[in-house]
C-alpha positions as CSV (number, residue, x, y, z in Angstrom):
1,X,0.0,0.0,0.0
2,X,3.0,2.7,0.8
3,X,4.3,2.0,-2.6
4,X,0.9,2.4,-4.3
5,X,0.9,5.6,-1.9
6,X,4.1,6.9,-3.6
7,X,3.2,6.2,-7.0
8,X,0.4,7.9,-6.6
9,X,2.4,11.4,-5.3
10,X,4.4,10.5,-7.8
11,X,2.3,10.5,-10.3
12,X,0.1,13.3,-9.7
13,X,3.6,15.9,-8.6
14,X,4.8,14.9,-12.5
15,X,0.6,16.5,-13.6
16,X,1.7,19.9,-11.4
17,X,4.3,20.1,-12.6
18,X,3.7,19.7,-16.2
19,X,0.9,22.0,-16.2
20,X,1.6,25.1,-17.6
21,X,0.8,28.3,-15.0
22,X,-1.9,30.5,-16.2
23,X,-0.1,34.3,-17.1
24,X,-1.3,37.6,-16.3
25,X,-0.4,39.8,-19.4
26,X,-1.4,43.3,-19.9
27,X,-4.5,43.6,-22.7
28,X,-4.1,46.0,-25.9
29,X,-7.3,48.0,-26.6
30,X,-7.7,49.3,-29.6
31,X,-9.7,51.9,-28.8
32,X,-12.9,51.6,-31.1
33,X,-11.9,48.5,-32.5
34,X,-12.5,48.4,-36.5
35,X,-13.9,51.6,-36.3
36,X,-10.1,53.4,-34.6
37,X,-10.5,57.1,-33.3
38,X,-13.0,59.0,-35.5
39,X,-15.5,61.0,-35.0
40,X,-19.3,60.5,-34.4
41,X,-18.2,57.1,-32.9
42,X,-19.7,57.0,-29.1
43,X,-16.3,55.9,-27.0
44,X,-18.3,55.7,-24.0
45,X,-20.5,52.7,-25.4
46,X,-17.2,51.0,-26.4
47,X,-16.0,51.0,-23.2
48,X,-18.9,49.6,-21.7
49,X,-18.4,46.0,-20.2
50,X,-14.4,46.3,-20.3
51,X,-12.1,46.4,-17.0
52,X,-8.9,48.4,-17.9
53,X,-6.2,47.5,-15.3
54,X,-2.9,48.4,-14.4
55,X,-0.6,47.7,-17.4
56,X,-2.7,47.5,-20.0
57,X,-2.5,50.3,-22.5
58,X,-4.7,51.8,-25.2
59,X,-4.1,51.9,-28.8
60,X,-5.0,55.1,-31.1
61,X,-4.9,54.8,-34.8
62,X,-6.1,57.9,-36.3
63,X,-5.2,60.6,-39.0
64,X,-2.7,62.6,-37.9
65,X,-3.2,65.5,-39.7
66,X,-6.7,66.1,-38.1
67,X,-6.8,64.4,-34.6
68,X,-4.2,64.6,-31.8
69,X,-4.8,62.5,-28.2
70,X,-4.6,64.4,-25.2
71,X,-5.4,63.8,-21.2
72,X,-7.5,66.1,-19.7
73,X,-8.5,66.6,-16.1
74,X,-12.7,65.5,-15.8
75,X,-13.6,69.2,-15.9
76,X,-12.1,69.9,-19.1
77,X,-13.3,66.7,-20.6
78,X,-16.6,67.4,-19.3
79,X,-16.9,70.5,-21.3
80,X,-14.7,69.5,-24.1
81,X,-11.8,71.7,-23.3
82,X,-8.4,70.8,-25.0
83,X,-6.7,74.1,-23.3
84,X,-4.9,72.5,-20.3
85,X,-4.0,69.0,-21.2
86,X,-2.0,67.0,-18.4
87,X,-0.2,65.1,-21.5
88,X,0.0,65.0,-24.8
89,X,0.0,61.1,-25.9
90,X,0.4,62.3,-29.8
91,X,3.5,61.1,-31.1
92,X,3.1,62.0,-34.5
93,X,2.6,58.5,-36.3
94,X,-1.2,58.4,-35.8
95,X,-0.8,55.0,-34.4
96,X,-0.1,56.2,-30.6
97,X,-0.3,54.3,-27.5
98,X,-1.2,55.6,-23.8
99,X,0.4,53.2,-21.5
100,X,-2.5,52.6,-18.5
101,X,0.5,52.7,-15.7
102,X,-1.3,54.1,-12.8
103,X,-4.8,53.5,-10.9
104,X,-7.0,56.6,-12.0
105,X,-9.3,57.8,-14.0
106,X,-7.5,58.6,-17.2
107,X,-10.0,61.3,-19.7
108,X,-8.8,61.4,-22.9
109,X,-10.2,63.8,-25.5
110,X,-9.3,64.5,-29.3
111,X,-8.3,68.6,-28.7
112,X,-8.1,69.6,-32.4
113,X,-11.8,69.9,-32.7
114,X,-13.1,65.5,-32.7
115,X,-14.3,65.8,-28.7
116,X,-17.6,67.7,-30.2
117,X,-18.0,64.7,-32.5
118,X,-17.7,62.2,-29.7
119,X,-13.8,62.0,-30.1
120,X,-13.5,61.6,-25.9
121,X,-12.9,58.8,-23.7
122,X,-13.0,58.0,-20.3
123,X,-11.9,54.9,-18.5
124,X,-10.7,53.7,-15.1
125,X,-7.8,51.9,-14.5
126,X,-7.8,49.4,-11.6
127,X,-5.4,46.8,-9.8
128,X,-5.1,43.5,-11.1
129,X,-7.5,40.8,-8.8
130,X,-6.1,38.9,-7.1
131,X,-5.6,35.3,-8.4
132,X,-7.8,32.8,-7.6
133,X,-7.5,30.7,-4.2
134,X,-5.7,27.5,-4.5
135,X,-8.1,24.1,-3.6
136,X,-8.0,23.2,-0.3
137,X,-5.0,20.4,0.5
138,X,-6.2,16.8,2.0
139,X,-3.2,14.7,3.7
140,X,-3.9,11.1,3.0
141,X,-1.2,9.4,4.8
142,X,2.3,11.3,4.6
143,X,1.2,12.6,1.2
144,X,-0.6,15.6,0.0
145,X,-3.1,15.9,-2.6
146,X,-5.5,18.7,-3.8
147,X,-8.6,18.0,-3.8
148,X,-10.3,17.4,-6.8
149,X,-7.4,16.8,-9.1
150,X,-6.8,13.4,-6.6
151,X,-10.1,12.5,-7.5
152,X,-9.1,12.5,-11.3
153,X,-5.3,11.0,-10.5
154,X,-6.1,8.8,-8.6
155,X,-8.2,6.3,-10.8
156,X,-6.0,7.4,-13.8
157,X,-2.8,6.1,-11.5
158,X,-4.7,2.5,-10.7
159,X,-5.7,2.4,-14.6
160,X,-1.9,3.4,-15.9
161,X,-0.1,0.5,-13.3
162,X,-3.2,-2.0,-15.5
């Protein structure tokens, strides 16, 4: 029975650690999908139902010659006002990125002229949840399982030694 014991661990240590570790990698938004910063496109509604978190970034593809990206404080994006901007995420390309590196509200607004077409957006940038608990642990003798996953190994280990 110890050996049976010990395959077991053995065999269910070699699934752990063969199964690959979810990662937590920052999201691209490109912000209006298809449709890329325009006017008379509603930003708000394209932000509905996402969760912007810390490290992921927006992407802006637009024409350079007529729209320009810059962060505003609420007031001024309230009232479409492009006079004060905090930065100015414009590079020049038309394909600019605003990197979402701190927890805030960020207001972003087109200020040559698009915010009175709709060319504004607002989002807020959270902290990462936190993972997911791990499943509780079960001793069974002097080995360790998690629950669940013995459940599955442990009829898979009997069936393998067949």
């Amino acid at each position: 029975m110890a050996r049976l014991t010990v395959l077991i661990a053995a065999v269910i240590l070699a699934f752990l650690v063969a199964m690959p570790l979810p990662e937590v990698t920052a999201k691209k938004y490109t912000v209006g999908d298809n449709k890329f910063w325009n006017p008379n496109i509603n930003y708000t509604i394209w932000a509905q139902g996402k969760h912007f978190y810390l490290g992921d970034w927006l992407y802006f593809v637009f024409d350079r010659n007529q729209h320009n990206i810059l962060e505003v404080n609420k007031t001024d994006y309230e009232n479409c006002n492009s006079d004060h901007p905090l930065v100015n995420w414009t590079r020049g390309a038309g394909r600019d990125v605003v990197p979402l590196n701190v927890t805030k509200h960020y207001y972003l607004l087109d200020g040559k002229g698009g915010c009175y077409g709709g060319m504004k957006l607002a989002v807020k940038v959270e902290k990462l949840p936190p993972p997911p608990k791990a499943a509780p642990v079960k001793n069974i003798g002097s080995v360790s399982v998690v629950t669940g996953l013995a459940q599955f190994m442990i009829p898979f280990a009997l069936l393998r030694m067949w």
